[in-house]
C-alpha positions in Angstrom: 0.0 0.0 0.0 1.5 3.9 -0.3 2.7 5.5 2.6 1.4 8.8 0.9 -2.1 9.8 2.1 -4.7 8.7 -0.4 -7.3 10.9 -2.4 -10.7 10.8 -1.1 -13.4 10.0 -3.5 -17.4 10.5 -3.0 -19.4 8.8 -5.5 -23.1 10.0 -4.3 -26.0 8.4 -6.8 -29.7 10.3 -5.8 -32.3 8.5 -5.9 -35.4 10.6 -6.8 -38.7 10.3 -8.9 -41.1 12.7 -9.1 -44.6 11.6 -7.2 -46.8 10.3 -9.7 -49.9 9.0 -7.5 -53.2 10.7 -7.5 -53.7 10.5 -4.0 -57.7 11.1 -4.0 -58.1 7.8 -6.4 -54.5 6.3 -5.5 -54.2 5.7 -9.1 -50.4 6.1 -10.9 -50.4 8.6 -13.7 -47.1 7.6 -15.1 -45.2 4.1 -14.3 -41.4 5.4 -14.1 -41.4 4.9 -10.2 -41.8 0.9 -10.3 -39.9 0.8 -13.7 -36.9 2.2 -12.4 -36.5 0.2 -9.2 -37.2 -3.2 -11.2 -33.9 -1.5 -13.4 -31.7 0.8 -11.8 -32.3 0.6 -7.6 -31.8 -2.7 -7.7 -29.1 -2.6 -10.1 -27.4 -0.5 -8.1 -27.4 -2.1 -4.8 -26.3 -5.3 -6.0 -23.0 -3.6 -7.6 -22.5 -2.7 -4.4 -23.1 -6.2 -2.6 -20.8 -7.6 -5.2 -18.2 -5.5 -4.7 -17.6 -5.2 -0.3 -14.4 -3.1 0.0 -16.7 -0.3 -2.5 -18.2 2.6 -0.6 -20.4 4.8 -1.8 -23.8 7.5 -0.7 -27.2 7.1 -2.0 -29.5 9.9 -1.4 -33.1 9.1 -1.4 -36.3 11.6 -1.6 -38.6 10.6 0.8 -41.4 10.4 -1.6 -39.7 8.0 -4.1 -39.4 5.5 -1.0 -43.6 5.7 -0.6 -44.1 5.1 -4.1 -42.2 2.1 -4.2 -43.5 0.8 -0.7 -47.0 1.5 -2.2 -46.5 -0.4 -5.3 -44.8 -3.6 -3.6 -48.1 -3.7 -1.4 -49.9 -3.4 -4.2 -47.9 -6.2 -5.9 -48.3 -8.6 -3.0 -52.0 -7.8 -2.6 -52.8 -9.0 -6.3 -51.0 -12.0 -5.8 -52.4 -13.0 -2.3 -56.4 -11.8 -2.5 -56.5 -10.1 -6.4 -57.0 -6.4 -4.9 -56.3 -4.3 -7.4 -53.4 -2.4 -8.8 -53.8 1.2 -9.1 -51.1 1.3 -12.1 -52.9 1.2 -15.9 -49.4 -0.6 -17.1 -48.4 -3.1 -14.5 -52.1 -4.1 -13.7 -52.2 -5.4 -17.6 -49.6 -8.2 -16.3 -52.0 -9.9 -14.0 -55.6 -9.4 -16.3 -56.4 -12.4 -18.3 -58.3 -10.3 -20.7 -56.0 -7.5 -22.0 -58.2 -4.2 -23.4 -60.5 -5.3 -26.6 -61.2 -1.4 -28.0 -58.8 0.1 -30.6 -57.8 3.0 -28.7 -57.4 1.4 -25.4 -54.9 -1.4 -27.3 -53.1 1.4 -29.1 -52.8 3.0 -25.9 -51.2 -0.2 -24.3 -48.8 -0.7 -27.2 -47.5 3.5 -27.1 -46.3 2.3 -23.5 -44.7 -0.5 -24.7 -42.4 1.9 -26.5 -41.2 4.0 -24.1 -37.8 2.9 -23.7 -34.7 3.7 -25.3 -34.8 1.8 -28.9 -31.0 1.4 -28.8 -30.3 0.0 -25.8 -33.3 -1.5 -24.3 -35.7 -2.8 -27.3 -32.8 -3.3 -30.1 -30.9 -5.6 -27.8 -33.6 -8.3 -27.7 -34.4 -9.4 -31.4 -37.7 -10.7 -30.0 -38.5 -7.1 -28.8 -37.3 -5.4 -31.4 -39.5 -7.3 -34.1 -42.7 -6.8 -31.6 -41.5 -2.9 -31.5 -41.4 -2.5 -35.1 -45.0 -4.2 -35.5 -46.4 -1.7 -33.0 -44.8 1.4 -34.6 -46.4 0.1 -38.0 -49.6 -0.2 -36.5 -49.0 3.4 -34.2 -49.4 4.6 -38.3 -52.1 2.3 -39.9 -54.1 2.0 -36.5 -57.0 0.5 -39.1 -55.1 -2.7 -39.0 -55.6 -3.1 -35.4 -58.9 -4.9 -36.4 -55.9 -7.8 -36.6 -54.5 -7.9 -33.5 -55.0 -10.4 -31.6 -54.5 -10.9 -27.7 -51.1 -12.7 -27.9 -49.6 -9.4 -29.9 -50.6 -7.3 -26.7 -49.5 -10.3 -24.3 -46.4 -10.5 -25.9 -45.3 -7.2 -26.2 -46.3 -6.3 -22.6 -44.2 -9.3 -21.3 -40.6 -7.9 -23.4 -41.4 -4.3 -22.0 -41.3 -5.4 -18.7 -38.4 -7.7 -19.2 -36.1 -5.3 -20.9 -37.1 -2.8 -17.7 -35.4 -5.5 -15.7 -31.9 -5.0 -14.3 -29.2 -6.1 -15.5 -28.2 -8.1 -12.8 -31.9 -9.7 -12.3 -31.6 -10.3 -16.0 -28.4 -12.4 -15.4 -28.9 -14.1 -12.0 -32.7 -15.2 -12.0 -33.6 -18.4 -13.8 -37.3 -17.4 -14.1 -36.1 -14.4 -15.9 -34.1 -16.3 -18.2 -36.7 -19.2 -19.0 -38.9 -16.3 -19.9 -36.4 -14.5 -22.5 -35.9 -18.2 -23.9 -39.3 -18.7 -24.7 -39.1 -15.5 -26.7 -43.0 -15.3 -27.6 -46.2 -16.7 -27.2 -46.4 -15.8 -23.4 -49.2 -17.1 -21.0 -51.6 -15.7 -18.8 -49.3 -17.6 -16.0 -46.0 -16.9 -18.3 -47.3 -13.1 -16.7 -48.1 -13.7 -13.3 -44.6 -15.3 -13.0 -43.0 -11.8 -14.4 -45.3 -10.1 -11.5 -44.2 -12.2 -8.8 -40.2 -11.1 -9.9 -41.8 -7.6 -10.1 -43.4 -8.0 -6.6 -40.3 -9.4 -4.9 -37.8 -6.7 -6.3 -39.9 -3.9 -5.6 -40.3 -6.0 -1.8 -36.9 -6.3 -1.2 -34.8 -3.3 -2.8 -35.2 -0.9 0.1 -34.2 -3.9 2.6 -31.2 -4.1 0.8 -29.9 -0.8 1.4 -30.4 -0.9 4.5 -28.4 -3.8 5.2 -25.4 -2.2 3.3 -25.8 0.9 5.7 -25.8 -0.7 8.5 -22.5 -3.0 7.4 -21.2 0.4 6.9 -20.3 0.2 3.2 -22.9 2.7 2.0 -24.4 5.9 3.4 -27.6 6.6 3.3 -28.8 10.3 3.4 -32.4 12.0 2.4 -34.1 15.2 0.4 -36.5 17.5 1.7 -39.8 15.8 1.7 -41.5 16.6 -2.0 -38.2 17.5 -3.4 -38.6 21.6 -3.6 -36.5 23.9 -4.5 -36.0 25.6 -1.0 -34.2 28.4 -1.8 -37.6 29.8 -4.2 -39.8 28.6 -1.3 -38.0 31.1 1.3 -36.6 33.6 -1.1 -38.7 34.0 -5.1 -35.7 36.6 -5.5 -32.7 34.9 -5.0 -32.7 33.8 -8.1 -31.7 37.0 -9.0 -28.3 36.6 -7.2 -26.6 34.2 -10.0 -29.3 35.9 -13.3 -29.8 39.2 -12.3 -31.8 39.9 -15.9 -34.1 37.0 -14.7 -38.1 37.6 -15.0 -39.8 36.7 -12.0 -43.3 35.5 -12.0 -46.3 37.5 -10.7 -45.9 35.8 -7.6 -43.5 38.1 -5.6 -43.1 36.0 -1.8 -44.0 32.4 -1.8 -46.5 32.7 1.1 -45.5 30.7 4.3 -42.1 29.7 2.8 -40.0 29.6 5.7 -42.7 27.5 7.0 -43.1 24.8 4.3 -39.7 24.7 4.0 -39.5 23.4 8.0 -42.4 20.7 7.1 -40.2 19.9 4.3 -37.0 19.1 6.2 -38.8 17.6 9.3 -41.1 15.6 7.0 -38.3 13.9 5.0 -36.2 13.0 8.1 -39.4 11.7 9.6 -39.9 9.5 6.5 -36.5 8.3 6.2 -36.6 7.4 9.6 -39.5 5.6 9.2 -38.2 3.6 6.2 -34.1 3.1 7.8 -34.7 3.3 11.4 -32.2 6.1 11.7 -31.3 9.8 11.5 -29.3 10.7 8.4 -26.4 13.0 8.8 -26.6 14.5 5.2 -28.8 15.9 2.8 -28.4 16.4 -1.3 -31.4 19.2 -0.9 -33.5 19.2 -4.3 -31.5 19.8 -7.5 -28.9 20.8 -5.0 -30.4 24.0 -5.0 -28.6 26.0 -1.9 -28.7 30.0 -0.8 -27.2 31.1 2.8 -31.2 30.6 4.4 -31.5 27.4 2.7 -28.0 26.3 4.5 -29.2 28.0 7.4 -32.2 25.9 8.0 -30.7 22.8 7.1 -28.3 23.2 9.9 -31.1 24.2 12.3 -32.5 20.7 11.2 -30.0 18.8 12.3 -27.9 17.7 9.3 -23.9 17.3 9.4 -23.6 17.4 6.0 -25.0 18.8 2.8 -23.9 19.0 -1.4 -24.4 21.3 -4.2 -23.3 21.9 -7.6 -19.7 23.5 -8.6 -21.3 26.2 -10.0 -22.4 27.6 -7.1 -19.5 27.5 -5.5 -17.9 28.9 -8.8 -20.2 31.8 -8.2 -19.6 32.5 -4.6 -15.8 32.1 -4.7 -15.7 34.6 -7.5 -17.7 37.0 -4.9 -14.9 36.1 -2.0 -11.6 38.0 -1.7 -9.7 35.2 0.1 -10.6 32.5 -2.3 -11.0 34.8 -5.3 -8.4 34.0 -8.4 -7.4 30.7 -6.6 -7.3 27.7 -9.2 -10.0 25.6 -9.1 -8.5 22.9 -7.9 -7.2 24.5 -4.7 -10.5 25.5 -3.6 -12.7 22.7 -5.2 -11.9 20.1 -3.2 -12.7 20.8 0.5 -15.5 21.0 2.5 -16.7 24.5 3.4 -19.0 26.3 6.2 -21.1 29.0 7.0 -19.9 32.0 9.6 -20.2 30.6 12.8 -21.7 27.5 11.2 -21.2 23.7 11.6 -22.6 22.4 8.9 -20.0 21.1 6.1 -21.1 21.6 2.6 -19.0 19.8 -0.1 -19.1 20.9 -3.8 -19.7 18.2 -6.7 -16.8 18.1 -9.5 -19.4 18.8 -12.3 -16.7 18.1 -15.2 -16.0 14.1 -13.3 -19.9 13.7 -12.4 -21.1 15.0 -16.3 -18.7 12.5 -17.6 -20.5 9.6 -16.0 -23.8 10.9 -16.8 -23.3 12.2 -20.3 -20.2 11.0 -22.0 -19.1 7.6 -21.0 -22.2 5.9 -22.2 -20.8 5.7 -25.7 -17.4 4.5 -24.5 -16.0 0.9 -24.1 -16.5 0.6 -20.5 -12.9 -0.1 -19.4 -11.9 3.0 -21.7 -14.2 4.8 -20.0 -13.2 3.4 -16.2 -9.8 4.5 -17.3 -10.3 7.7 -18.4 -12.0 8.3 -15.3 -9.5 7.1 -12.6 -6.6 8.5 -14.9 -8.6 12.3 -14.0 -8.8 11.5 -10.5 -5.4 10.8 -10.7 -4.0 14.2 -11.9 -6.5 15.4 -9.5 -4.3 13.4 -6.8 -1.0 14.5 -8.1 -2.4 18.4 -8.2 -3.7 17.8 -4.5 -0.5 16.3 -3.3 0.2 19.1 -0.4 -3.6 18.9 0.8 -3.9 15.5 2.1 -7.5 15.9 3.2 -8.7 17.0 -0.3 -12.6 15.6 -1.3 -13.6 14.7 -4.4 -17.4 14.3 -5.1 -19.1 12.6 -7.8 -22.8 13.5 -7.5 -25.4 12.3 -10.1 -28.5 10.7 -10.8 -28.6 7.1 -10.0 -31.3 5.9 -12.6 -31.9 8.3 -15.6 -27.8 7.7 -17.1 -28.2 3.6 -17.4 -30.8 3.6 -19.9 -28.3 5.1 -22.2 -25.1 2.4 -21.4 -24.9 -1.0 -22.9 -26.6 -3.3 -20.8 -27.9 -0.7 -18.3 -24.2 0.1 -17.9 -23.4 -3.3 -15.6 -19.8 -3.4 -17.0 -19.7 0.1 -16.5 -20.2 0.3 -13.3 -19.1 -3.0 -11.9 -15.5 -2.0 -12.9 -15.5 1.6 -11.9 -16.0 0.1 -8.4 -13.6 -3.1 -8.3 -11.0 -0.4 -9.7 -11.7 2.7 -7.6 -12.1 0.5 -4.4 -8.5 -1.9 -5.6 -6.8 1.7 -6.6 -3.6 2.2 -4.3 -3.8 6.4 -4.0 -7.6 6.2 -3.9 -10.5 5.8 -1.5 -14.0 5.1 -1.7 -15.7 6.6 1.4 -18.9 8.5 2.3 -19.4 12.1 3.5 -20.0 11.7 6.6 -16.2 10.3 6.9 -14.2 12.7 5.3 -16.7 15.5 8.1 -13.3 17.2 10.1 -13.8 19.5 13.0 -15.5 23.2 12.1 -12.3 24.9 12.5 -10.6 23.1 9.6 -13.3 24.0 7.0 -13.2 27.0 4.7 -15.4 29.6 5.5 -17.8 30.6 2.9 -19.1 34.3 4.0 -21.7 34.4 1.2 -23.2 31.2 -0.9 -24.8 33.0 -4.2 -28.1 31.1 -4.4 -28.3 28.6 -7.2 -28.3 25.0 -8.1 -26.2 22.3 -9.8 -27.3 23.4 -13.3 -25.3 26.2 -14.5 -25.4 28.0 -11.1 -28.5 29.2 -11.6 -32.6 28.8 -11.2 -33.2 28.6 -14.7 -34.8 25.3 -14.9 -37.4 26.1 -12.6 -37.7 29.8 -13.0 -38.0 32.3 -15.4 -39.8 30.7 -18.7 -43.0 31.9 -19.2 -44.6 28.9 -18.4 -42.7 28.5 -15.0 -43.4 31.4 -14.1 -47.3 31.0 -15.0 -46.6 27.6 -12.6 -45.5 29.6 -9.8 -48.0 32.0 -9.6 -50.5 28.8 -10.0 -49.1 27.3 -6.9 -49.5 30.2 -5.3 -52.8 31.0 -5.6 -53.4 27.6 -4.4 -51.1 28.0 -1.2 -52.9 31.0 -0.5 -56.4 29.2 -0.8 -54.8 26.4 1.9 -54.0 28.8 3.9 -57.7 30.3 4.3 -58.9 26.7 4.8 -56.6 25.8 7.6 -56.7 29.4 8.9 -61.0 28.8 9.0 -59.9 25.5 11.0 -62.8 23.6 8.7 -60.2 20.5 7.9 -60.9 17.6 10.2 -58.0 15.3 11.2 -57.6 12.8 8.1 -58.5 15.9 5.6 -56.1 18.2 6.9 -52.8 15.2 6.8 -54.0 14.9 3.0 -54.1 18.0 2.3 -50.8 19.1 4.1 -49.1 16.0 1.8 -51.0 17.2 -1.2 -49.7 21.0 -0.7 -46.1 19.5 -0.1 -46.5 17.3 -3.9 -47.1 20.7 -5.4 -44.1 22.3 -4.3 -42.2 19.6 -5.8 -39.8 20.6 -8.6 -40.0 18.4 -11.5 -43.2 19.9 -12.1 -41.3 23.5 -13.5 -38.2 21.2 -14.5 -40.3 19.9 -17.8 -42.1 23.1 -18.5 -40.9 25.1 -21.4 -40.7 25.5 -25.2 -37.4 23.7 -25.4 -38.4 20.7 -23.6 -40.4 17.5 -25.7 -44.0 18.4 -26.3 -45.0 14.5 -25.3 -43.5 15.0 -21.8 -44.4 18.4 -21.3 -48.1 17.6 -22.1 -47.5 14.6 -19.1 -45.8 17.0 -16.8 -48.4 20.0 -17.3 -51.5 17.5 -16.7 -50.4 15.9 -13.2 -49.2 19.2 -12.2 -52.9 20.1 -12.5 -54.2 17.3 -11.5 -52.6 17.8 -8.3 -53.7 21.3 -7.8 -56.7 20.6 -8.4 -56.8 17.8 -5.8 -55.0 20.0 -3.7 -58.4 22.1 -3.8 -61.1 19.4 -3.6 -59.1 18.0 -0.3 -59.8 21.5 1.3 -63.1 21.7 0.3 -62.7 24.6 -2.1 -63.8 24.9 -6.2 -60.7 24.5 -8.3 -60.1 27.7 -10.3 -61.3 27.6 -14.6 -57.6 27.8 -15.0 -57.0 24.4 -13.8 -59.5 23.3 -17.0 -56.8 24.5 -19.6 -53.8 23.3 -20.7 -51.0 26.5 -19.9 -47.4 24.5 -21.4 -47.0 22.8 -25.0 -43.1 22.3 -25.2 -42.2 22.2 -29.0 -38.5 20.4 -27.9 -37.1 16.7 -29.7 -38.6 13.7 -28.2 -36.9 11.5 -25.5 -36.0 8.1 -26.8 -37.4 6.8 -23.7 -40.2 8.5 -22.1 -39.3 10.9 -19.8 -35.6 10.1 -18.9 -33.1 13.1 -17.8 -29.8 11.6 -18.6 -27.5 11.9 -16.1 -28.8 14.6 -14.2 -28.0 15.8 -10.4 -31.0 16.7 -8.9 
């Protein structure tokens, strides 16, 4: 081993959906929650388990771990006593009589395409002839008068097996039987597919808690609803990194300080609730991050929180002692508030970007390479600063889609390497935490988040903005109702989570013209759809507004419904 002290490396994967339940009919609007823990949660954790001297952080948002605890009870209910389950797409595995109009089976074979063509319906010939029969029919839907049920059987069955991880792919012999058999799937050939469903989605959060507990990962939590705090105490901070930026009607979101408390609390009462312990970190939503934002974590109780390089790009540009310094002498530590505790550690966006943009299109061991070769120069131009961090911060679902075989070589030598490399070492946040005194004060974090330093995603489009001031009118019209104290018990706990599922940011992520108009028009009708439940739950007519569709989006269409490759937050 080298006597020289070795550089410390944080790969942090986030964990985050966006909450697609109706929670008045219970029903799932969109089926990306269950789809990506059959693929990339469990994929993940099993890289992990396969590899014992890697270390690593995931970062869950508390509301991803209810939708996947409400689908496995939903699973295991329609196996044990047929109760229903409220998801359009995965309650088509257990019917034995699959939809009979045209428009509902064109509607089942559209789902069956979202996924990337390349890497998840190419692959499997079976699939990709099944795909190719659907997207002739998607054009002469006339001819749907021939389909039979075995076309829709079949092509259901290869959507949900490509959806499968990698590693459930290669280790499960039921799996395997059913890629063998290639077509002509049963009613039972389906119900065996469910039961893999059922015991994945059963079992994944289990199994990240056993690695925490073994010490090998660290587990740490978002805000509640995933909002972008620093709006919700502050609409004008994004002004601090885009000064020109056009704010939305809505000048003060009402009660921020507030909801942002119910946030925090809320999502360490959740994780708690799921883990059986207090995290000691926090990636807050899109690593979005302002001195109040900081501020209230701290007064929360966290140890430890992250955010993008571009904010800290921005506030060291605005501080004289850290001013002109090269970036990597003031990348790589933790920093703190005046008089605060709280570490903050800055993501290398050039390392992280790589994994979620770039490498995909690589050779995996090129790509491995490439990577620990960076971290290595990193090393070499850290040598004096022995306690120098590196952190990797990304998405861990929406990049695997893209990489050959949901990027299991990929990742299965980035950690056998990293966690065998002589001058490098996996570890977690919470161990590279050093006493206050040796942190770098930061006198003033500019307000922003991990893309481009800024609130642009969420802020400042037209149709954000137009978002905004929708959520606002109905926080106010919450506000009356619990100030009129009309909400009994059980109405006023739904309503308080319904508020919190509005404040959530994916909703103003996919608004905008440059965004695809398919995804968009999903986006823009749950974000209604919650509002207006938001309303009926406090007993209140929802505005005419909430009638009309406000976004289009006129961007390129995904490849695979409504993935964002590689990103952070």
């Amino acid at each position: 081993m080298s006597a020289k002290p070795r550089l410390k490396v944080v790969l942090c994967w986030h964990m985050h959906q966006p909450f697609y339940r109706d929670l008045i009919s219970g029903e799932y609007q969109l089926p990306w929650t269950y789809l990506h823990a059959i693929k990339d949660y469990v994929d993940m954790v099993a890289h992990l388990e396969a590899v014992p001297d890697a270390r690593a952080v995931f970062n869950f948002a508390p509301t991803l771990l209810e939708q996947i605890a409400d689908y496995a009870e939903q699973v295991q209910g329609s196996l044990k006593d047929s109760s229903p389950i409220r998801d359009p797409l995965l309650a088509q595995l257990d019917k034995p009589v699959l939809p009979a109009s045209v428009d509902a089976r064109l509607t089942l074979i559209r789902h069956c395409l979202r996924a990337n063509r390349l890497r998840l319906i190419d692959r499997f010939p079976p699939y990709r002839r099944l795909a190719d029969m659907a997207s002739w029919l998607e054009q002469n839907p006339e001819s749907m008068l021939y389909v039979g049920e075995q076309f829709l059987a079949d092509i259901l069955v290869w959507y949900h097996l490509a959806w499968l991880g990698e590693t459930v792919r290669r280790e499960d012999a039921r799996v395997q039987r059913l890629m063998d058999k290639g077509n002509g799937y049963t009613l039972h050939d389906r119900r065996v597919l469910l039961e893999i469903i059922g015991e994945l989605l059963s079992g994944v959060i289990e199994r990240y808690r056993v690695l925490a507990e073994r010490g090998q990962i660290e587990l740490s939590v978002t805000p509640y609803a995933h909002p972008i705090i620093p709006l919700l105490l502050d609409m004008k901070s994004a002004k601090e990194a885009w000064p020109d930026v056009s704010l939305p009607l809505l000048s003060q979101y009402p009660a921020g300080a507030e909801r942002t408390r119910w946030h925090i609390q809320e999502g360490l009462n959740t994780f708690r609730r799921f883990f059986g312990f207090t995290p000691n970190g926090c990636w807050p939503s899109e690593g979005s991050i302002s001195d109040a934002t900081l501020k209230m974590l701290e007064e929360g109780g966290f140890r430890w929180v992250a955010s993008g390089e571009s904010v800290l790009g921005n506030s060291v540009a605005q501080t004289t002692e850290l001013r002109g310094l090269p970036r990597e002498q003031y990348l790589y530590r933790p920093y703190r508030r005046d008089k605060g505790q709280l570490a903050t550690f800055f993501r290398d966006d050039g390392l992280s970007d790589l994994i979620g943009f770039a490498y995909a299109s690589w050779h995996a061991d090129d790509a491995v390479s490439n990577f620990i070769h960076n971290l290595e120069n990193i090393a070499q131009a850290c040598k004096d600063r022995p306690d120098s961090v590196v952190s990797i911060v990304l998405d861990g679902e929406n990049a695997w889609e893209y990489y050959p075989e949901n990027g299991y070589y990929f990742l299965r030598a980035l950690y056998e390497r990293l966690a065998a490399h002589p001058d490098i070492e996996l570890t977690t946040f919470s161990d590279c935490l050093v006493e206050p005194e040796k942190m770098t004060i930061l006198p003033h974090v500019v307000a922003g988040s991990w893309v481009y330093g800024t609130f642009s995603t969420w802020i400042g489009d037209p149709d954000k903005n137009r978002a905004w001031d929708m959520l606002g009118d109905a926080k106010r019209a919450y506000d009356r109702a619990l100030d009129c104290g009309k909400l009994g018990e059980k109405q006023l706990v739904m309503a308080e989570r319904q508020m919190a599922i509005c404040e959530g940011s994916d909703w103003f992520w996919w608004f905008g013209d440059y965004n695809p108009a398919s995804t968009v028009s999903d986006f823009e009708r749950l974000f209604r759809l919650q509002l207006a439940n938001l309303y009926h739950l406090i007993g209140t007519e929802p505005p005419e507004y909430l009638s009309q569709v406000f976004a289009h989006g006129s961007g390129a269409p995904t490849q695979g419904g409504v993935m964002r490759q590689g990103k952070a937050g």
